[in-house]
Wavefront OBJ file of the C-alpha trace (Angstrom):
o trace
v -40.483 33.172 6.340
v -39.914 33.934 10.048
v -37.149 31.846 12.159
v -38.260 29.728 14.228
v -37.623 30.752 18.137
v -37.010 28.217 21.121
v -36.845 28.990 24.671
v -34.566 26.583 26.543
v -35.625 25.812 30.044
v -34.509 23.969 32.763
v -36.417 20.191 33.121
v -36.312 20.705 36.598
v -38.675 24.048 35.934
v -40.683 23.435 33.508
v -41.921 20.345 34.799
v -43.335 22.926 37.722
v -44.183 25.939 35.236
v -45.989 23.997 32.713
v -48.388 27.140 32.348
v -46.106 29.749 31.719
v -44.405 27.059 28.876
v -47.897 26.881 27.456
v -47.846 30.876 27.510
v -44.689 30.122 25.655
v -46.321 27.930 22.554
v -49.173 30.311 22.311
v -46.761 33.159 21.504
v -44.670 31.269 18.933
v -41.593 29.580 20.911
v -40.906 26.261 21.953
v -39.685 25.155 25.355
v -36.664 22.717 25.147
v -35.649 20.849 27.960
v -32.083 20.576 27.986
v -30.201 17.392 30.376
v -30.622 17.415 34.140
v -28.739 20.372 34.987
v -30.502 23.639 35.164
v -27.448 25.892 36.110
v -25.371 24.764 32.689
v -24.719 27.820 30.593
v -26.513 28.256 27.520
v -23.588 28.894 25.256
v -22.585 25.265 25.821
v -25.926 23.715 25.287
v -27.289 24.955 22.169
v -24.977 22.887 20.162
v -25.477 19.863 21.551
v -29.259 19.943 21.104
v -28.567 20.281 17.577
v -30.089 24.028 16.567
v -26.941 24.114 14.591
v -26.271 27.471 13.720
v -28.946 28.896 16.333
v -28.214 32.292 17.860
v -28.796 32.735 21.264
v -30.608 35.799 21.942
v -30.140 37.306 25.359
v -32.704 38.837 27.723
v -31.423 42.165 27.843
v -28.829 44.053 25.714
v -26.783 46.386 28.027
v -26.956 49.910 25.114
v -31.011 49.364 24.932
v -32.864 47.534 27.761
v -32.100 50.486 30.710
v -32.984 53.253 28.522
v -36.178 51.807 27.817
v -36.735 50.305 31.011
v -35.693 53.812 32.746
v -39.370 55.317 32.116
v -41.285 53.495 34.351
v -38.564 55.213 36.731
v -39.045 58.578 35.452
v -42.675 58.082 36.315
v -42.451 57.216 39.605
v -39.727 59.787 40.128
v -41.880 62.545 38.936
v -45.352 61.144 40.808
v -43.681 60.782 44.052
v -41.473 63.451 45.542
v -38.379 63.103 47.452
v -38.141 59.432 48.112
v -34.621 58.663 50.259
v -34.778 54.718 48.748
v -35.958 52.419 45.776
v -35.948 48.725 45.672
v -35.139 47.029 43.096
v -35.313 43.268 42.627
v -31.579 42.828 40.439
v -31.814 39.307 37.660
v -29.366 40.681 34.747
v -29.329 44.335 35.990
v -31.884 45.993 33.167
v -34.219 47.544 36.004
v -32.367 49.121 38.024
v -29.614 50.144 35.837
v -32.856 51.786 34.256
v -33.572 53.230 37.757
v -30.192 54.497 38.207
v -30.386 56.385 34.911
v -33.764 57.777 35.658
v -32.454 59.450 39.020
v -29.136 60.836 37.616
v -31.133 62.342 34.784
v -33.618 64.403 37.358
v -31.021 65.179 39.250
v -31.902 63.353 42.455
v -30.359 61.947 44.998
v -32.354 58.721 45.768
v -30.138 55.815 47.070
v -30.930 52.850 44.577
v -30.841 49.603 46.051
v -30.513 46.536 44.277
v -32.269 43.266 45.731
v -30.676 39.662 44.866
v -31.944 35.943 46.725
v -30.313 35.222 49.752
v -29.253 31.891 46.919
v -28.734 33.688 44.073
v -25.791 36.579 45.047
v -23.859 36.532 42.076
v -24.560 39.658 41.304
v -23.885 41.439 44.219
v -20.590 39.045 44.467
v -19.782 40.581 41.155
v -20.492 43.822 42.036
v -18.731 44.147 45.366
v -15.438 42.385 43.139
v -15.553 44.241 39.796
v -15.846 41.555 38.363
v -18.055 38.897 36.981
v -18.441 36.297 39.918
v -20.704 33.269 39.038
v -22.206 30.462 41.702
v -22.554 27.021 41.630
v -26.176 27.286 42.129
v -29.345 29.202 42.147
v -32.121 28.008 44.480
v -34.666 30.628 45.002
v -38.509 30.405 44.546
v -38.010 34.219 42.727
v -37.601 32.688 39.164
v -36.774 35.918 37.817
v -33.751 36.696 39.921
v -32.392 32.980 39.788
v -29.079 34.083 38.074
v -25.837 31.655 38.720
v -23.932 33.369 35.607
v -23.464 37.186 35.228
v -23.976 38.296 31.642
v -20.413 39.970 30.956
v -20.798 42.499 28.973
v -24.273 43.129 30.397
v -25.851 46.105 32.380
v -26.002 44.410 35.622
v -22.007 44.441 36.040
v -21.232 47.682 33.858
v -23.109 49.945 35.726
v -25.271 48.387 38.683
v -22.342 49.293 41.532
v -23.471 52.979 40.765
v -26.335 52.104 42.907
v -26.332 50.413 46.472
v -26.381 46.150 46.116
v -28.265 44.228 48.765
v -28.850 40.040 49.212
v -30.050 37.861 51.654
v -33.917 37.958 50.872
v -35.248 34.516 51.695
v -38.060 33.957 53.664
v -38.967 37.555 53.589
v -40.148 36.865 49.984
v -43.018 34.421 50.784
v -44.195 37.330 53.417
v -43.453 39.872 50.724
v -45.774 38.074 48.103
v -48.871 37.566 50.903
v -48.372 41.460 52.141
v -49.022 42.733 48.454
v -51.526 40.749 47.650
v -53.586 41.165 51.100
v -52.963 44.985 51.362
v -52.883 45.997 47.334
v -54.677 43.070 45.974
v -51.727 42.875 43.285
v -50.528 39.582 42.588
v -45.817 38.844 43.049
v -44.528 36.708 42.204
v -40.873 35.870 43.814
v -38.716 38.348 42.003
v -41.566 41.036 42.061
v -42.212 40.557 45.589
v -38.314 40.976 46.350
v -37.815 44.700 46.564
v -40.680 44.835 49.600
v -38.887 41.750 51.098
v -35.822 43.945 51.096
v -37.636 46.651 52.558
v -39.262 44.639 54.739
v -35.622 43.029 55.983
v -34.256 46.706 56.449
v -37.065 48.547 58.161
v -35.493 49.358 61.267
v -33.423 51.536 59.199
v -36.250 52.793 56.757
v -38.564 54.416 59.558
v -39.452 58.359 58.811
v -37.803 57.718 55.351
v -39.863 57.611 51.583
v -39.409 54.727 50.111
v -40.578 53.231 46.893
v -40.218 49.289 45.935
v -40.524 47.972 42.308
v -43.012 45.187 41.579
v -41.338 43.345 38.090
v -44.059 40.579 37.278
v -46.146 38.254 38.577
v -45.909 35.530 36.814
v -45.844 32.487 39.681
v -47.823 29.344 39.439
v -51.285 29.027 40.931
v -50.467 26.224 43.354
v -47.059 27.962 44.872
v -49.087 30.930 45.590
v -52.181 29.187 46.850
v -49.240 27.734 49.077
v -47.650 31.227 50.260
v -50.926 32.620 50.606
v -52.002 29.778 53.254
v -49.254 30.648 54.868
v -49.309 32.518 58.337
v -47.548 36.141 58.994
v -46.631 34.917 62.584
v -42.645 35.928 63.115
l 1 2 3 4 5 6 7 8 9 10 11 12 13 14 15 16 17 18 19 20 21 22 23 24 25 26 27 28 29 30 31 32 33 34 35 36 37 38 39 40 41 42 43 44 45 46 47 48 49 50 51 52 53 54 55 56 57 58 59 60 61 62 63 64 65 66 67 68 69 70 71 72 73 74 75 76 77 78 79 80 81 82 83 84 85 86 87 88 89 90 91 92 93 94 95 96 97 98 99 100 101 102 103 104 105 106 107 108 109 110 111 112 113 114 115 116 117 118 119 120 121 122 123 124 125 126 127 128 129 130 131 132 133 134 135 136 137 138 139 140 141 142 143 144 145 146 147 148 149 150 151 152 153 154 155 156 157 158 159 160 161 162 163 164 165 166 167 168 169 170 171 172 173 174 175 176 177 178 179 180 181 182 183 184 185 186 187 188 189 190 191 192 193 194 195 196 197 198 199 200 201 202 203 204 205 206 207 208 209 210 211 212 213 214 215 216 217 218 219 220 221 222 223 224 225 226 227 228 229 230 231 232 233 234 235
C-alpha cells in the first residue's frame, strides 16, 4: 500500500490557485489548508493538524537536487558560447546551485547571478550574513520564490554565495512576464519571469555583454496573467 501524500498550502493561496490544487488531487496529494497564517513554518504545523507521525518531505535535498538540476545548465553552457552572465530566479537555491556546478565543471567563467523578490530577500540576507536569515513575510506575486524561511542545511545557503546574489525585482516581474510572452510566445509565471526582470533592472550594465536568463515554470493562474498581460509597457 502506498502512503498517502498531502501538500500543505497556505488558505490565503489556495483560495487564489484553486487550479494548480486541482493539479494537485489529480496527481495523488491533498491540499491542506493550515490556520490563517501562510508564513508559519511547516515543522510546527504538521502536528497540530493531526498527520501524527507524518514526515515532511522537503522540496529539494541539498546532495541530489543541483546535480540533477545542473544539466539543463550544461546544455545551455555548451549551446551558447561565452556568455559573461546567467540569471537565475533563487526559491531554496536548487537552480542555481545547479548552475554554479555546471560552470565550474566546464571550466568557465560566467558570473552566476541569483534573482530573489524585492519581498522575499531572505536569501540573499542569508547569503550576504553566512547565515540563515529568515523574514517576517513574503509578499511577491512570484509564488515560486516566496521564501520567508531558509532551509538550513539546504543548497541555497551551503553553496549559493559562490555565485553573485541579487534582490529587488518587483515591478520588473509583471513587465518580465508580458516581454516573454509577446516576444517568445512562452508563458512565466512570477518566479520564471524573474531572471529577465533582473536583467531587465541591470541593463545599463549588461550592454555588449552575453547573457542568458533561466525561465523555471509557468505555472500562474489564468486571471493574474490575463491581468499582467492587459497591462501597458509604458515606464
Amino acid at each position: 500500500m502506498s502512503p498517502a501524500c498531502s501538500r500543505l498550502v497556505a488558505k490565503a493561496r489556495i483560495s487564489a490557485s484553486r487550479r494548480s490544487s486541482a493539479v494537485s488531487r489529480s496527481s495523488g496529494s491533498r491540499a491542506v489548508r493550515y490556520l490563517d497564517r501562510p508564513v508559519q513554518p511547516v515543522e510546527h504545523i504538521v502536528e497540530p493538524l493531526g498527520f501524527g507521525k507524518a514526515l515532511p518531505v522537503a522540496s529539494i535535498e541539498a546532495s541530489s537536487a543541483p546535480r540533477s538540476i545542473a544539466f539543463y545548465a550544461l546544455e545551455l553552457f555548451r549551446a551558447v558560447a561565452d556568455l559573461d552572465t546567467v540569471y537565475v530566479p533563487v526559491g531554496l537555491g536548487s537552480g542555481i546551485c545547479g548552475v554554479i556546478a555546471a560552470r565550474d565543471a566546464l571550466g568557465l567563467t560566467t558570473e552566476v547571478v541569483g534573482v530573489v523578490a524585492e519581498n522575499a530577500p531572505t536569501y540573499a540576507l542569508s547569503v550576504a550574513a553566512g547565515r540563515p536569515v529568515p523574514t517576517n513575510r513574503a509578499d511577491t506575486l512570484a509564488e515560486g520564490i516566496a521564501v520567508r524561511v531558509p532551509d538550513p542545511g539546504g543548497a541555497g545557503h551551503n553553496h549559493e554565495g559562490r555565485g553573485a546574489d541579487r534582490h529587488g525585482v518587483g515591478a520588473e516581474l509583471r513587465l518580465a512576464a508580458r516581454v516573454m510572452f509577446s516576444d517568445t510566445r512562452n508563458l512565466a509565471e512570477g518566479a520564471g519571469a524573474a531572471a529577465l526582470a533582473a536583467a531587465i533592472q541591470e541593463r545599463g550594465r549588461l550592454a555588449g555583454k552575453r547573457v542568458a536568463v533561466v525561465q523555471s515554470g509557468g505555472n500562474i493562474e489564468r486571471a493574474l496573467m490575463a491581468e499582467v498581460l492587459a497591462e501597458g509597457d509604458a515606464g
